[in-house]
C-alpha positions as CSV (number, residue, x, y, z in Angstrom):
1,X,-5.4,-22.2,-65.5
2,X,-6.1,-20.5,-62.4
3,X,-3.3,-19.8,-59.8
4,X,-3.5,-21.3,-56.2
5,X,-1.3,-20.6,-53.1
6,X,1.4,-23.3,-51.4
7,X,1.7,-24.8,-48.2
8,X,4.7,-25.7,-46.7
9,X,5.0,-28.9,-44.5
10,X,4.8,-28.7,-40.9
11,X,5.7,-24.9,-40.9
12,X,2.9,-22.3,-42.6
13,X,1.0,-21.7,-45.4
14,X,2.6,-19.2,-47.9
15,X,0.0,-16.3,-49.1
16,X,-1.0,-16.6,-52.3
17,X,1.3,-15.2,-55.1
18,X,1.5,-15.3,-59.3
19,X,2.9,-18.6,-60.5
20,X,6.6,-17.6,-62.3
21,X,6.7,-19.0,-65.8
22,X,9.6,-22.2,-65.4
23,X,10.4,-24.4,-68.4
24,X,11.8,-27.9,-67.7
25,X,12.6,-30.1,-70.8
26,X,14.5,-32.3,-68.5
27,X,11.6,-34.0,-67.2
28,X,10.7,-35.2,-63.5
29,X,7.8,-37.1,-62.3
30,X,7.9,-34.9,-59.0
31,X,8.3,-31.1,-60.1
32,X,9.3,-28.4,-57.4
33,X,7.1,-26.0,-57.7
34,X,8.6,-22.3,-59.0
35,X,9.7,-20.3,-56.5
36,X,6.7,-17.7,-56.8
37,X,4.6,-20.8,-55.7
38,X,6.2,-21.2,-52.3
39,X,9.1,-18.6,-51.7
40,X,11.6,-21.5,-52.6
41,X,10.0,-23.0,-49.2
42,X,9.6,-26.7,-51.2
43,X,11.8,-28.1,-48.4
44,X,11.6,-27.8,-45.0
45,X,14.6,-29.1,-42.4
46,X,15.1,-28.9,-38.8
47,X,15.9,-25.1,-39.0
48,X,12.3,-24.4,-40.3
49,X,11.5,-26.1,-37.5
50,X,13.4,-24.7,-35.2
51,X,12.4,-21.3,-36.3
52,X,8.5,-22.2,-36.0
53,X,8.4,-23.9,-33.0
54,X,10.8,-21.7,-31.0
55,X,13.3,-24.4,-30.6
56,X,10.9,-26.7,-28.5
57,X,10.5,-29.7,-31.5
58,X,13.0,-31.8,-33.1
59,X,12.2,-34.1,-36.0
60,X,12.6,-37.6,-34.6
61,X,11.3,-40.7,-36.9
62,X,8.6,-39.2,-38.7
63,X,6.2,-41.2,-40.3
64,X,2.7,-41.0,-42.1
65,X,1.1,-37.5,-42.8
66,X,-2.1,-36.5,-44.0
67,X,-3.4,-33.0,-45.8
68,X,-6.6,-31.8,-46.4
69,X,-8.3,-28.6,-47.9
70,X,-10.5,-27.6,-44.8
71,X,-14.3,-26.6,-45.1
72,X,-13.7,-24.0,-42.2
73,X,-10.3,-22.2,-43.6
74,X,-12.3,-22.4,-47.2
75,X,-12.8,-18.7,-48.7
76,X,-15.7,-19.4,-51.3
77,X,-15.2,-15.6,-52.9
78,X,-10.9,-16.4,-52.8
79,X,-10.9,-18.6,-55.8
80,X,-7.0,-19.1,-55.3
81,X,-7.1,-20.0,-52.2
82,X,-7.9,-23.4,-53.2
83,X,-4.5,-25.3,-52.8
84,X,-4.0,-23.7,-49.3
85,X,-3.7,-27.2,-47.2
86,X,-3.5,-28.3,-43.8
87,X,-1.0,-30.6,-43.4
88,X,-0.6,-33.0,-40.2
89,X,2.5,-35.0,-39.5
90,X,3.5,-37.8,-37.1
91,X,6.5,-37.0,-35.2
92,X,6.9,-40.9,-33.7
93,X,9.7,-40.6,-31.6
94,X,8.6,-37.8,-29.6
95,X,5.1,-39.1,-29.9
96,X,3.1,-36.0,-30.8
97,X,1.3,-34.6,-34.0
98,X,2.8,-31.3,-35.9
99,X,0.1,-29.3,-38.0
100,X,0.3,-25.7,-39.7
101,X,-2.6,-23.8,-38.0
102,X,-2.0,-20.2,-39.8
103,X,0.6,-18.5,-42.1
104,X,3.1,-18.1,-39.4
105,X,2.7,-20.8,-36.8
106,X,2.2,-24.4,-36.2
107,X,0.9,-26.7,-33.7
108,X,2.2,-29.5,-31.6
109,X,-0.4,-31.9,-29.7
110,X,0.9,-35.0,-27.5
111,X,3.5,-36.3,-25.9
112,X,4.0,-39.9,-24.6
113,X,1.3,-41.5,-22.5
114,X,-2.0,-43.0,-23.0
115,X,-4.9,-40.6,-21.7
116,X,-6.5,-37.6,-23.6
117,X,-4.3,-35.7,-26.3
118,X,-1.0,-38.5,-25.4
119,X,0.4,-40.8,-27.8
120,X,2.6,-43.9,-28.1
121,X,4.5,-44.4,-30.8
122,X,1.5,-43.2,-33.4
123,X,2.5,-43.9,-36.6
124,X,-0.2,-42.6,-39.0
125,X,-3.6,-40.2,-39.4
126,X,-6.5,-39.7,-41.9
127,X,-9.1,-37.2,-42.0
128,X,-11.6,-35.1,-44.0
129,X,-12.5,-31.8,-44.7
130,X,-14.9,-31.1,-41.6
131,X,-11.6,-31.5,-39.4
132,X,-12.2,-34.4,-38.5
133,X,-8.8,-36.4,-37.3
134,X,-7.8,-40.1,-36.8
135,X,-4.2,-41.5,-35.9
136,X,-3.2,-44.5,-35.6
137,X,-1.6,-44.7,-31.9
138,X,-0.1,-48.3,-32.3
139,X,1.2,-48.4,-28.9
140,X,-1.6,-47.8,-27.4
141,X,-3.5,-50.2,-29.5
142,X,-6.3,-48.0,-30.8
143,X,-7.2,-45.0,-32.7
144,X,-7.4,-41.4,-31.4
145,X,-10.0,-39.2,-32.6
146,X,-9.0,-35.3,-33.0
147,X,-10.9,-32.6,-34.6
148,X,-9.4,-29.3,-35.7
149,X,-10.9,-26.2,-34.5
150,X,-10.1,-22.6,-34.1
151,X,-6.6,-23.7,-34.9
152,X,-6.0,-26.3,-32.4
153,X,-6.5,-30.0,-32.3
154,X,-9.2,-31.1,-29.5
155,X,-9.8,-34.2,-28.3
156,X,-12.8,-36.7,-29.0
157,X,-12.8,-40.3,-28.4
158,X,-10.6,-43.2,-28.9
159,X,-11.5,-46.2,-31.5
160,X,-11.0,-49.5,-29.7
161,X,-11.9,-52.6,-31.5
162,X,-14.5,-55.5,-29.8
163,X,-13.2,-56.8,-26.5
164,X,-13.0,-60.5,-28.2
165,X,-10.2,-59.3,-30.5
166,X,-8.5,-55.9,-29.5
167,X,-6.3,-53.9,-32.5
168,X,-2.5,-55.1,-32.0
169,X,-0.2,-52.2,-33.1
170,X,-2.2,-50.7,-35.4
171,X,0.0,-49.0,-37.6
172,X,-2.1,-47.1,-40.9
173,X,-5.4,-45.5,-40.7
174,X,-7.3,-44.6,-44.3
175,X,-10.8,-42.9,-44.6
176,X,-12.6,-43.4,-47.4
177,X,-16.1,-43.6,-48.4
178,X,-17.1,-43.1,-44.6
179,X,-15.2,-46.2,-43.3
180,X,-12.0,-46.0,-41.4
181,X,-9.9,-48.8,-42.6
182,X,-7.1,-49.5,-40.5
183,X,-4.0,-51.7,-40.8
184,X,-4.1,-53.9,-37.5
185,X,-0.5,-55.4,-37.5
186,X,-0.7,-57.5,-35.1
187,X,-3.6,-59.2,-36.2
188,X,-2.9,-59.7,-39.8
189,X,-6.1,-57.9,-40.9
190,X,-7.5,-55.1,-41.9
191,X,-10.1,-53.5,-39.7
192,X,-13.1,-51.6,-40.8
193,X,-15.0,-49.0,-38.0
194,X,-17.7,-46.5,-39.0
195,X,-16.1,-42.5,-38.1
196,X,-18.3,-42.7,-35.2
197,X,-16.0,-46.0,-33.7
198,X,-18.3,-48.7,-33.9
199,X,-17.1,-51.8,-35.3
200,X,-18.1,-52.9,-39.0
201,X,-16.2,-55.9,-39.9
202,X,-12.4,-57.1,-40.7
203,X,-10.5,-59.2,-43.3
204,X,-7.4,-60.6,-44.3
205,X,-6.5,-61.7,-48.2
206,X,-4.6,-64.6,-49.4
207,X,-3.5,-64.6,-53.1
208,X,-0.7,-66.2,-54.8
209,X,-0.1,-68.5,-51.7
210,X,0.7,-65.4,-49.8
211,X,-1.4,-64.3,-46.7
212,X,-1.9,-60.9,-45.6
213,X,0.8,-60.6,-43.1
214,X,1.5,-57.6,-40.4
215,X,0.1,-54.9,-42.5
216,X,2.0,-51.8,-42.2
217,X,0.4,-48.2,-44.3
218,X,-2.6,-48.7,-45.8
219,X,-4.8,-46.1,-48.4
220,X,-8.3,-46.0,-49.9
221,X,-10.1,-44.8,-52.5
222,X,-13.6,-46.1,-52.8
223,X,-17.4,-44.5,-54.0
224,X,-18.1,-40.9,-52.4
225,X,-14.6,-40.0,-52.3
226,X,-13.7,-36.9,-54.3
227,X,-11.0,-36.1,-57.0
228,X,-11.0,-39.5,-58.8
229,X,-10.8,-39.9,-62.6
230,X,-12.2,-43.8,-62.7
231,X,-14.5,-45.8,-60.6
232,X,-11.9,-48.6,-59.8
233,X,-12.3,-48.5,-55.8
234,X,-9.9,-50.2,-54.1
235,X,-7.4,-50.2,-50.8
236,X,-3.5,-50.6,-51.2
237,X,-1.8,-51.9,-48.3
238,X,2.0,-52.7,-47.9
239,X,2.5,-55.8,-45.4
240,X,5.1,-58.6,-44.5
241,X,8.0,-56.7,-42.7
242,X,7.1,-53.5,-45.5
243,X,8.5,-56.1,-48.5
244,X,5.0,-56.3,-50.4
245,X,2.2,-53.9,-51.7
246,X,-1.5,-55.3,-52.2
247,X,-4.3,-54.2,-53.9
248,X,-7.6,-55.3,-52.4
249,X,-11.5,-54.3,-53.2
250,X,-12.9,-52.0,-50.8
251,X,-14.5,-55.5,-49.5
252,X,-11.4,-57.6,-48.8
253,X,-10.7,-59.0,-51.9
254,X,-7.7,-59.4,-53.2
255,X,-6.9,-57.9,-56.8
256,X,-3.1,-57.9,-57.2
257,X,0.3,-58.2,-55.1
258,X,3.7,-57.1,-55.5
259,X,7.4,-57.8,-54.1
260,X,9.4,-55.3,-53.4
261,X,12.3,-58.3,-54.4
262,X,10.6,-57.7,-58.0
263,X,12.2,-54.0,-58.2
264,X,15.8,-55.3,-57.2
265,X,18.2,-53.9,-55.1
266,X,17.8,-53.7,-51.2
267,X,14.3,-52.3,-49.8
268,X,11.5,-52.0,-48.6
269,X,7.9,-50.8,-49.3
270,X,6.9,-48.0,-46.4
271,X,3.4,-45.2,-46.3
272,X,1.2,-45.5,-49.4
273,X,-0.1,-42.6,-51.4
274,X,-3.3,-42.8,-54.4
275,X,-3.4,-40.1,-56.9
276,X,-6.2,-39.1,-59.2
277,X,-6.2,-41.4,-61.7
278,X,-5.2,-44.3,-59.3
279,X,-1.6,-44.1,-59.2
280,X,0.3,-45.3,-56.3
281,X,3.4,-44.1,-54.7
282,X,5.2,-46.1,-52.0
283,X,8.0,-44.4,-50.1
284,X,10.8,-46.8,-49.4
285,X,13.5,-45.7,-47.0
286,X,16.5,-47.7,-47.2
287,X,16.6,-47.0,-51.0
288,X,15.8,-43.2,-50.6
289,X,13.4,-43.4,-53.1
290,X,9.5,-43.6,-54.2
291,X,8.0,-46.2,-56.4
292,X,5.0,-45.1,-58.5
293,X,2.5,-47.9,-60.0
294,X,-0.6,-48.0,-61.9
295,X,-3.8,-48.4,-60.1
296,X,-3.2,-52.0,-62.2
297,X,-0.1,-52.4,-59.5
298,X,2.3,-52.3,-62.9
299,X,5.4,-50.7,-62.0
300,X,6.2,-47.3,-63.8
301,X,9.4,-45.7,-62.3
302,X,11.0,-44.9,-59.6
303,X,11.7,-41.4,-58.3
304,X,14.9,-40.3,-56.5
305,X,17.1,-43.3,-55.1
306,X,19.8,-42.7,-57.7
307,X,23.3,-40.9,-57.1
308,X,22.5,-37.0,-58.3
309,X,19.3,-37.7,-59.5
310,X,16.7,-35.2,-58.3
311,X,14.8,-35.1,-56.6
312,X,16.6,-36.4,-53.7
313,X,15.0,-38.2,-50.8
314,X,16.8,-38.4,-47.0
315,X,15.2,-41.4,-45.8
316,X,11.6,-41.2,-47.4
317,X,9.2,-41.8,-44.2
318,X,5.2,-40.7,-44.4
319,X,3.5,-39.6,-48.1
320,X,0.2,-37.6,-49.3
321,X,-1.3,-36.5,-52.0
322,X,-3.6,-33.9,-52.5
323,X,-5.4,-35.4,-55.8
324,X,-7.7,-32.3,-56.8
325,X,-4.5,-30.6,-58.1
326,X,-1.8,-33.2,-57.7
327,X,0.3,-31.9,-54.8
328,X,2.8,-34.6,-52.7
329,X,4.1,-34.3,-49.7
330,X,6.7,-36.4,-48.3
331,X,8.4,-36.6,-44.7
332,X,11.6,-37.5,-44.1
333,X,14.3,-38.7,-41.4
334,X,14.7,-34.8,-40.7
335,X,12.5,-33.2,-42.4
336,X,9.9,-33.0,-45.5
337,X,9.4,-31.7,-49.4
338,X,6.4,-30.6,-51.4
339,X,6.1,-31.6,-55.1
340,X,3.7,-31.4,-58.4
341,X,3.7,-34.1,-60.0
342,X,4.6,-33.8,-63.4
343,X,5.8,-36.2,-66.0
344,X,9.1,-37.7,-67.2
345,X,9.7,-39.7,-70.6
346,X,12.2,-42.4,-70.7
347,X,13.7,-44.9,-72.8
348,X,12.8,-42.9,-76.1
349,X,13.6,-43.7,-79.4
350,X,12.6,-43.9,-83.0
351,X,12.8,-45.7,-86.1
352,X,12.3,-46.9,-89.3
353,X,11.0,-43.8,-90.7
354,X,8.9,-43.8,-94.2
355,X,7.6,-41.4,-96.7
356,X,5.2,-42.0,-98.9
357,X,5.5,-39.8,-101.9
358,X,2.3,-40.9,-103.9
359,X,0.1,-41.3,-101.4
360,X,1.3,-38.3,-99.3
361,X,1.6,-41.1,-96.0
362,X,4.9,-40.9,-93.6
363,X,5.3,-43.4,-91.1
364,X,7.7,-43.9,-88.0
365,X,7.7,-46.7,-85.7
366,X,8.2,-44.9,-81.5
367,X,9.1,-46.3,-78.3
368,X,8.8,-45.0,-74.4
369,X,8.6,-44.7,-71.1
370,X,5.7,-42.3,-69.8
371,X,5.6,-41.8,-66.1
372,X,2.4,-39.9,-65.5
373,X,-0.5,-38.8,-68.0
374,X,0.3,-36.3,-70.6
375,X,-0.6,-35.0,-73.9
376,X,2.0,-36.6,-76.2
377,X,3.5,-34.3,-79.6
378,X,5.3,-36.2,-81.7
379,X,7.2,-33.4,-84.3
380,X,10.0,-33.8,-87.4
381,X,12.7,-31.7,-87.0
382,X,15.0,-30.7,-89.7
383,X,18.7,-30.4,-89.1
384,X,18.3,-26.9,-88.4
385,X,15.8,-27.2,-85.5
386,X,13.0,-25.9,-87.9
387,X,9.4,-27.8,-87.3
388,X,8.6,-29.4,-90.2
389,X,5.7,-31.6,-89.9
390,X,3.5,-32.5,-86.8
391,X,3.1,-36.4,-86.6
392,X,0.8,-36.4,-83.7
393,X,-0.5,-33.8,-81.5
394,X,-1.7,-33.1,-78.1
395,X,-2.5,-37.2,-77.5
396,X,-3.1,-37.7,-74.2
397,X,-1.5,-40.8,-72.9
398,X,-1.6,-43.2,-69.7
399,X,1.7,-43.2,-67.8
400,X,3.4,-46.8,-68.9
401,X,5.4,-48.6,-71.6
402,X,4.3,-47.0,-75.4
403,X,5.8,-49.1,-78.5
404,X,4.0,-48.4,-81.6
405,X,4.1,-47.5,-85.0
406,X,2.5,-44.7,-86.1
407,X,1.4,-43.8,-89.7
408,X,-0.4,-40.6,-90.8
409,X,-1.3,-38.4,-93.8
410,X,1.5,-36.4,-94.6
411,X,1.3,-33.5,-97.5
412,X,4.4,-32.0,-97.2
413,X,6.3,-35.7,-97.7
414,X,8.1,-34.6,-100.9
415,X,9.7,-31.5,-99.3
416,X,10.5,-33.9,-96.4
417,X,12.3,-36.0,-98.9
418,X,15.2,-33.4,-98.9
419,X,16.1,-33.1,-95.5
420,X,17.5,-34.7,-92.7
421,X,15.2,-35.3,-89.7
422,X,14.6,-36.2,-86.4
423,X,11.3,-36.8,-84.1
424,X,11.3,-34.6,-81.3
425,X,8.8,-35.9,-78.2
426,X,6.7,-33.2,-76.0
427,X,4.5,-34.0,-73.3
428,X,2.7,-32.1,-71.4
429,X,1.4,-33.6,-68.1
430,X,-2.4,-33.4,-67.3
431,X,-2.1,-32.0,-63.4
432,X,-1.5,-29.1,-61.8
433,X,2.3,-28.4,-63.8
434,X,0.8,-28.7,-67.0
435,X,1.9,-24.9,-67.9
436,X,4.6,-25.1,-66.6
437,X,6.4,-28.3,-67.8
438,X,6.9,-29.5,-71.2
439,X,9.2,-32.6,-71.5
440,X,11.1,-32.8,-74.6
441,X,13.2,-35.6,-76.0
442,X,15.2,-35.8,-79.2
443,X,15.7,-39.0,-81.5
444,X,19.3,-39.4,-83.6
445,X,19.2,-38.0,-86.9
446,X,16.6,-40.5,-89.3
447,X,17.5,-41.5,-92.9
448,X,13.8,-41.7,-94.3
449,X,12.7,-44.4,-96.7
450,X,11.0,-43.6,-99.9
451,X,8.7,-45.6,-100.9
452,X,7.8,-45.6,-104.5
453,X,3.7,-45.8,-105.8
454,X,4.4,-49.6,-106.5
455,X,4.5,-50.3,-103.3
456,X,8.4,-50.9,-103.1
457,X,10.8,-48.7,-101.5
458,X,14.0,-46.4,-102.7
């Protein structure tokens, strides 16, 4: 696997460096990248800030953020250069945008107001590789369009919807396929524009008896996008004062809807991320935590939120994913972190383990909790820690519930007649931490069943 540089939010992007070897059997569905990735620079606070900026910007409610490899800082003969992102965030309170524009500096644009390069109360941006920058500038009630170049943000137009029905606070902005979707609160809609700004159409969804209600963050995937694994297009939209997540079809449609009541606990659902294989994270701030789903809006796990659990979240605000290689980033009330993601297993256990001595078959019924894709190893373990038979190897796996039993051919079953065993679980996740994480869980010690070449068991 080839090595790529870091960038760190809001502050620089780190030079390209030799990944360090790390080895985490713990398990984490966000993994901090080792510290030859990024200098330990994972998390950035107000001091990184301060530092940067020269003591001219605070963090004051941040919200949605957006990164992007860009076609004009792209080296073509720099193969490792190919993680090295542009990250923008919205700095709401102060009503500006702050974006890393070289390895030791950033950029600021705004300021309150409504005229050229002024903001009010912008609470989200999308882009694409060209430069090209769109924020959602709710209180101004319309969409500003930037464009990077030669390390600053310059104005182009604004986005306005037809006279007959104006955008209302529109708080989330996605591009995706060449459409700008945009969450238009106020209207209870979604509105769809062409980059250019004209007008395309808008919808709302119903499903369930529920109607698509002051939608808050919204994200796309749909055809022409890059760095997906399947063809399931779709938009993901959190709405109705943040306490429910839809799934629509590129066209409106509505696929699926969930409660954030359904996950317990006090909450809400906040910015909305979409990963390569369709996975989607939802930052939620009272809980300090993320929620990741399948791209079938089934719930999987949920990351941070939990007394001295890492990774741990200060308000979770804004979320972004780079889906090439699987980078997130997440703002917070004061500041931001950069992840992997990885891959956690949960809820592991096994069971009901069988050798069959005639037939040379053992058997073992498996239960858990995968978070992300990985290539499962299921391994019998003598007392001693000695490897004694591989079950299963290198099976790659959807993140999700897995309850099975699994029976294979077995030639060594006699010798594992004499020994005490237990199954032993590695996964190794599929994106960019792959070499450098290997989850490993351990079962109880199993008493395995004999059976005899009747059929019956000793």
């Amino acid at each position: 696997m080839k090595s790529f540089g870091a960038p760190v939010l809001f502050a620089f992007i780190i030079a390209v460096f030799p990944f360090g070897r790390t080895r985490d059997e713990t398990g984490t569905t966000f993994v901090t990248p080792p510290w030859t990735h990024c200098l330990g620079l994972h998390k950035v606070t107000q001091f990184h800030l301060d530092v940067y900026s020269g003591y001219r910007e605070k963090f004051n409610e941040p919200e949605g953020l957006f990164c992007v490899k860009l076609a004009s800082e792209d080296k073509p003969d720099v193969p490792r250069d190919d993680d090295e992102l542009t990250v923008y965030g919205v700095n709401s309170g102060n009503h500006d945008i702050i974006y890393n524009k070289s390895l030791t500096s950033i950029g600021i644009v705004g300021g309150e107001g409504s005229g050229r390069m002024r903001f009010r109360n912008p609470l989200a941006l999308t882009g694409d590789a060209a430069g090209n920058l769109y924020v959602a500038d709710a209180g101004n009630n319309r969409i500003v369009h930037l464009r990077y170049a030669g390390g600053e943000l310059v104005w182009v137009d604004e986005i306005r919807a037809p006279e007959n029905r104006p955008l209302r606070d529109p708080s989330g902005v996605a591009l995706s396929g060449g459409l700008l979707y945009v969450a238009d609160s106020g209207n209870d809609r979604i509105a769809v524009f062409r980059p250019d700004g004209s007008f395309v159409s808008s919808f709302g969804a119903e499903r369930e008896g529920a109607r698509l209600t002051g939608p808050f963050a919204i994200a796309a995937v749909t055809a022409g996008d890059e760095w997906l694994y399947y063809s399931d297009f779709f938009i993901a939209v959190t709405d109705s004062a943040r306490q429910r997540l839809w799934k629509l079809s590129p066209d409106g449609k509505p696929i699926g809807l969930v409660r954030r009541s359904s996950l317990g606990g006090r909450g809400s659902f906040g910015h909305v991320a979409i990963d390569y294989y369709g996975g989607i994270y939802v930052t939620d701030r009272e809980s300090g935590a993320i929620h990741k789903f399948t791209r079938y809006l089934s719930f999987v796990t949920t990351i941070g939120g939990g007394d001295g659990e890492a990774p741990r979240f200060d308000e979770p605000r804004g979320i972004a994913c780079y889906r090439r290689f699987g980078q997130i980033f997440v703002s917070e009330r004061a500041g931001a972190q950069y992840f992997w993601i990885g891959t956690d297993i949960t809820r592991f256990s096994a069971d009901n383990l069988t050798l069959d001595l005639e037939r040379e078959r053992c058997g073992v019924a498996v239960s858990f909790l995968l978070t992300e894709y990985a290539g499962i190893t299921l391994t019998l373990v003598d007392e001693n820690g000695k490897d004694r038979f591989t079950v299963l190897r290198d099976y790659i796996l959807p993140p999700g519930m897995f309850s099975r039993r699994i029976e294979v051919d077995c030639p060594v079953a006699g010798e594992l007649a004499k020994c005490k065993l237990s199954l032993v679980i590695a996964a190794k996740p599929t994106y960019s931490s792959r070499e450098y994480l290997t989850v490993r869980r351990e079962s109880r010690l199993l008493s395995p069943r004999i059976e005899a070449s009747s059929g019956g068991t000793r």
